[in-house]
Kinemage of the C-alpha trace (Angstrom):
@kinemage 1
@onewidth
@group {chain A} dominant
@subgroup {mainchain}
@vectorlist {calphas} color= white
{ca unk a 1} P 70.043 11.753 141.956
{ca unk a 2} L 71.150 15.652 141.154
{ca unk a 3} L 69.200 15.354 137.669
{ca unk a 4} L 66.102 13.991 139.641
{ca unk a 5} L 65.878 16.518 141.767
{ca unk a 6} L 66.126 19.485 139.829
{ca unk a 7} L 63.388 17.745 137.777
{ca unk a 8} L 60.978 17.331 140.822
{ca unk a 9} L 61.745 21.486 141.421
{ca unk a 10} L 61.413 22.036 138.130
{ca unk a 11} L 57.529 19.962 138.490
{ca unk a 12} L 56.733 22.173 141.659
{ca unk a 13} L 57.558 25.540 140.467
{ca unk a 14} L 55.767 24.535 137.252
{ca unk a 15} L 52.596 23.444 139.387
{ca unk a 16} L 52.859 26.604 141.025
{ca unk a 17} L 52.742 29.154 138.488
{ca unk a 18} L 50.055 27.183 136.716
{ca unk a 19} L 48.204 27.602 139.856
{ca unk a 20} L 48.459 31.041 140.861
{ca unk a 21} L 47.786 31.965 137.530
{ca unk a 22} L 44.451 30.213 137.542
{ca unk a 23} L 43.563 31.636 140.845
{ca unk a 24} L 44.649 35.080 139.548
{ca unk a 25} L 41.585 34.365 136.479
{ca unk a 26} L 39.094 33.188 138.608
{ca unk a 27} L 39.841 35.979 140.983
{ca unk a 28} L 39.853 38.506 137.968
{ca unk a 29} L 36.644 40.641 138.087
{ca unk a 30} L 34.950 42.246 134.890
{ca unk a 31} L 32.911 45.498 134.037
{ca unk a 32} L 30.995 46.309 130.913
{ca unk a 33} L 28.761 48.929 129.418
{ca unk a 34} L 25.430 48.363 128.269
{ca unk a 35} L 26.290 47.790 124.223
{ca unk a 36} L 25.452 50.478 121.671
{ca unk a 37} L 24.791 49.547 117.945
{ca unk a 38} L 25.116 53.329 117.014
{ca unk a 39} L 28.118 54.068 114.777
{ca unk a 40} L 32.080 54.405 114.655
{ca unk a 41} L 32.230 57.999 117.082
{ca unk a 42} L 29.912 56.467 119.348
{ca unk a 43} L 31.686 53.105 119.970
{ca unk a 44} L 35.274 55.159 120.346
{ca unk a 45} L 34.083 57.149 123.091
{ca unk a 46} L 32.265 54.279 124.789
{ca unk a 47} L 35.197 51.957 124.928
{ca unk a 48} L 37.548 54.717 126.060
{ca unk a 49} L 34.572 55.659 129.059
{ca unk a 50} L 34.544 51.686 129.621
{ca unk a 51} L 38.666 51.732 129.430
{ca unk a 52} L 38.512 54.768 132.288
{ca unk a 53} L 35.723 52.973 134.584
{ca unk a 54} L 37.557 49.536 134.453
{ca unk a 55} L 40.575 51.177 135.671
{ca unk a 56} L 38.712 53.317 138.423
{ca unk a 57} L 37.459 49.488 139.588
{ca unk a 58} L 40.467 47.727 139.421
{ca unk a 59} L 38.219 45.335 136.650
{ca unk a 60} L 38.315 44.118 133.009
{ca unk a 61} L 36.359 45.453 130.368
{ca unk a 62} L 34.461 43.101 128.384
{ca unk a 63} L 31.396 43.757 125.923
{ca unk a 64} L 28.239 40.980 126.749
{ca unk a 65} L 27.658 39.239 123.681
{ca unk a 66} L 26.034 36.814 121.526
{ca unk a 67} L 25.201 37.646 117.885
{ca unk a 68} L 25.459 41.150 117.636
{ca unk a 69} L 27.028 41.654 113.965
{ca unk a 70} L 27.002 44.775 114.163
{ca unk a 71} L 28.883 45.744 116.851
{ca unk a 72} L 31.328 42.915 116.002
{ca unk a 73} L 32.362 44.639 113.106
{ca unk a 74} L 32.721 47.924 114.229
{ca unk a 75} L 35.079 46.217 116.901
{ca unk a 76} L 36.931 44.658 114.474
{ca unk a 77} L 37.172 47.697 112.375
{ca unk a 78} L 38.257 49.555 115.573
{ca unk a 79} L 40.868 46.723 116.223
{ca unk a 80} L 42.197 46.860 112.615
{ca unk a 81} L 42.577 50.646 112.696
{ca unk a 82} L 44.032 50.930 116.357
{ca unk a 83} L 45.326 47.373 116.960
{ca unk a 84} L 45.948 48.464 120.590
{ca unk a 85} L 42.504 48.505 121.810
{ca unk a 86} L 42.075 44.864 121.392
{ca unk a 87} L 44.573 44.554 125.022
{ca unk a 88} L 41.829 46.409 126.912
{ca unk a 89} L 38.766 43.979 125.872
{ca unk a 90} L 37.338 40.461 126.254
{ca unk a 91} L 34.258 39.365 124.471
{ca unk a 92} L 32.095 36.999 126.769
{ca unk a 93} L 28.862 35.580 125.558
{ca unk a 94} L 25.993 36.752 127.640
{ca unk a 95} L 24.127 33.134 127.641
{ca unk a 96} L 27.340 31.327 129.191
{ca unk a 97} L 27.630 34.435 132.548
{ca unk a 98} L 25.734 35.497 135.370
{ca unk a 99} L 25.464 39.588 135.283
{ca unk a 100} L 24.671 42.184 137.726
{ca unk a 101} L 22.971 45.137 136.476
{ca unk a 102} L 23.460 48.476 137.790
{ca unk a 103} L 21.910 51.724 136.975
{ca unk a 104} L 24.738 53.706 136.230
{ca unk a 105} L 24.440 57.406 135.512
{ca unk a 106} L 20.690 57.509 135.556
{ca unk a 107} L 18.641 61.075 135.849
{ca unk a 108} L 16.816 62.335 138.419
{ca unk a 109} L 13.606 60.664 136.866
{ca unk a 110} L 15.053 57.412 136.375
{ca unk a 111} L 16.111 57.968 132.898
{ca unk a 112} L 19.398 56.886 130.996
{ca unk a 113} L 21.583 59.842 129.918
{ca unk a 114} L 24.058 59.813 127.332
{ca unk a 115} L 26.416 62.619 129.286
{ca unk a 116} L 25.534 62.139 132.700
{ca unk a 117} L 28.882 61.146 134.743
{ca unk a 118} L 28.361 58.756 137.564
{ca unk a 119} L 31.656 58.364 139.793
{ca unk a 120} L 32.346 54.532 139.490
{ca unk a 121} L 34.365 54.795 142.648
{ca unk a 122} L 31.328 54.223 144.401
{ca unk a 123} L 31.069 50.514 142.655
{ca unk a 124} L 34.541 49.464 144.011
{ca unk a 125} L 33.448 46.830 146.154
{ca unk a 126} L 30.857 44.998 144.519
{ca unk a 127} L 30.917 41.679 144.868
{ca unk a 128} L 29.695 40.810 141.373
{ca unk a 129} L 32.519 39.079 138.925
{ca unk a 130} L 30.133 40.644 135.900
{ca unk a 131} L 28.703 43.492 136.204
{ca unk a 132} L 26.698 45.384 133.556
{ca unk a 133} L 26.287 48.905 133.873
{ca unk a 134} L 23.155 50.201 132.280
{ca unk a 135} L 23.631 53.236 130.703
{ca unk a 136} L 24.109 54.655 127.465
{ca unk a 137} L 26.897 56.195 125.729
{ca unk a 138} L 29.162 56.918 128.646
{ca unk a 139} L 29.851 60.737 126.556
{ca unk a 140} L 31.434 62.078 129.373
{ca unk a 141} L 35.698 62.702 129.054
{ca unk a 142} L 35.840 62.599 133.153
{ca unk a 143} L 35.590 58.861 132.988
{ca unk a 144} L 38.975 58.531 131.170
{ca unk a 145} L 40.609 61.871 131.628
{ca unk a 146} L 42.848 60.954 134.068
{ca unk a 147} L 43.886 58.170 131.962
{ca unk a 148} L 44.895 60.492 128.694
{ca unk a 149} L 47.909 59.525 128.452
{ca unk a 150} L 47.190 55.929 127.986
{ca unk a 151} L 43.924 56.069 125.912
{ca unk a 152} L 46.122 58.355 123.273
{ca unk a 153} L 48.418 55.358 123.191
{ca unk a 154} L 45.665 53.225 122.749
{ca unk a 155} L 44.158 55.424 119.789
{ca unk a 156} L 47.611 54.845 118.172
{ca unk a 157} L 46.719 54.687 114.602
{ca unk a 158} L 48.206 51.456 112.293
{ca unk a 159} L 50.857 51.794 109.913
{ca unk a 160} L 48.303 50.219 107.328
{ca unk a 161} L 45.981 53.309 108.691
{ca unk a 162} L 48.663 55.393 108.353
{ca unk a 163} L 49.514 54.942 104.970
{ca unk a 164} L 45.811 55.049 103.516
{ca unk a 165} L 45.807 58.139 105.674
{ca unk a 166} L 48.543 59.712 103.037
{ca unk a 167} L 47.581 58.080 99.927
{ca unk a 168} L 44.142 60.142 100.829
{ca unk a 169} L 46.064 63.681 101.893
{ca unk a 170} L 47.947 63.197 98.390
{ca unk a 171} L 44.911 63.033 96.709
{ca unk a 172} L 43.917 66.322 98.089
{ca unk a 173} L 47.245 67.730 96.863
{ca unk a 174} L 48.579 67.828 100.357
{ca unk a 175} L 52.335 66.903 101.390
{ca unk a 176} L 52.405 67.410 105.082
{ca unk a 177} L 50.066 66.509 107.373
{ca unk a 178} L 51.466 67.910 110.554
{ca unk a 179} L 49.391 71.460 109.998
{ca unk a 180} L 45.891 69.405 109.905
{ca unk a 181} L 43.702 68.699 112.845
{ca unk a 182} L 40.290 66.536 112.594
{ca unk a 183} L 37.168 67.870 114.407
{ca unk a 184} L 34.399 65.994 115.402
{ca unk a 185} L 31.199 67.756 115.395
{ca unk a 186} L 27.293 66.828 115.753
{ca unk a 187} L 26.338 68.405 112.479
{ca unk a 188} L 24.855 66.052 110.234
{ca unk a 189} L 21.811 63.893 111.949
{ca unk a 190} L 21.962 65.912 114.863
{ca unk a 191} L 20.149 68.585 112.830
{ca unk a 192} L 17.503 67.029 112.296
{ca unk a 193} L 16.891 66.028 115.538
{ca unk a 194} L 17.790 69.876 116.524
{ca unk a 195} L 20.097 69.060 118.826
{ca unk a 196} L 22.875 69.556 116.197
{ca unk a 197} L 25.990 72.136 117.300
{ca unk a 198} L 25.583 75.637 116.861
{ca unk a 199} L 27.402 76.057 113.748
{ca unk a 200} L 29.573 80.215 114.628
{ca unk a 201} L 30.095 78.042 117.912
{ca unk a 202} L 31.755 74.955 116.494
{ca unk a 203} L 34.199 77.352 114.531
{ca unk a 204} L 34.799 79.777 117.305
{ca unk a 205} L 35.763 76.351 119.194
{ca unk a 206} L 38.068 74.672 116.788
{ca unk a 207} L 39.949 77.804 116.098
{ca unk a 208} L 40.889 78.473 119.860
{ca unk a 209} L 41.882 74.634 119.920
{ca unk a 210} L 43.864 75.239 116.753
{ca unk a 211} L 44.872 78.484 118.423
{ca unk a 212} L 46.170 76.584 121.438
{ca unk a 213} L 47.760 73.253 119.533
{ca unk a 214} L 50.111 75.183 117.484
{ca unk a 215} L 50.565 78.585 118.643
{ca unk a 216} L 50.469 77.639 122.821
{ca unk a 217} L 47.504 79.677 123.292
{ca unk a 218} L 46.317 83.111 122.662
């Protein structure tokens, strides 16, 4: 009779969890930014502006798609070079959900920008279980910078990263990597477009973060 018992509790709390946890995913609530097909730098700071927003909403990122090759790859490249990032994600395809779509850091002519920021807070309670923000880029650091800490964990690089990282430093005859910093600059396409960086700027700027990373400042 015991044994029985504690099999019949066993049965409920089972049923239970099962259930909560299926009301918890059809309760759970999703946000995405309009895809990109641009390249690597451009689909870094868009998932960690999507990462920030779906935070700020209390949602789940997740990238609307159906055969979008490109952007599959780059996310798998991202994924296989920060293996992280694929905890913050889901990929949904568009044909099988019902979106909302929201203009989301629009100009004052009803344009898209790429740097715009657009407080999400004001999205909180939409009632939408999708929602789609159209916009494009999502360059702006406010959306995640009160979330640093976490998106530098997420940027963790690899060990398999890692180590083509130093095979490639050894190549250039260098043993210690702890003296280097990477800057990203817009000075290759952007040129032609003449909106590329201004070039004594851009150096000014990465020596005073230099300046600042090893030396605490002045």
């Amino acid at each position: 009779m015991t044994a029985f018992i504690m099999l019949l509790l066993c049965v409920i709390v089972n049923y239970v969890a099962i259930s909560s946890q299926y009301q918890s995913i059809q309760e759970q609530k999703f946000v995405a930014l309009k895809p990109n097909h641009e390249r690597l730098g451009n689909q870094l700071f868009q998932l960690a502006s999507g990462f920030g927003i779906a935070k700020k909403l209390g949602r789940t990122l997740y990238y609307p798609l159906n055969e979008a090759k490109t952007l599959r790859c780059y996310l798998k490249l991202l994924t296989a070079t920060f293996p992280r990032v694929s905890s913050i994600y889901r990929i949904l395809p568009k044909k099988s959900i019902k979106q909302a779509e929201v203009e989301f850091a629009f100009d004052e002519h009803g344009h898209r920008t790429c740097c715009r920021y657009d407080d999400p807070s004001r999205l909180i309670g939409h009632p939408a279980k999708y929602l789609l923000l159209q916009m494009s880029f999502a360059q702006n650091a406010r959306y995640f910078e009160e979330y640093l800490p976490e998106v530098r964990a997420l940027f963790n690089f690899s060990s398999e990263s890692r180590e083509q990282g130093n095979r490639n430093l050894r190549r250039l005859n260098v043993g210690d990597a702890t003296d280097f910093m990477c800057v990203h600059i817009r000075r290759t396409d952007f040129l032609d477009f003449g909106i590329g960086s201004d070039l004594n700027g851009t150096l000014k700027a990465t020596r005073d973060i230099a300046a600042r990373k090893w030396h605490g400042g002045n």
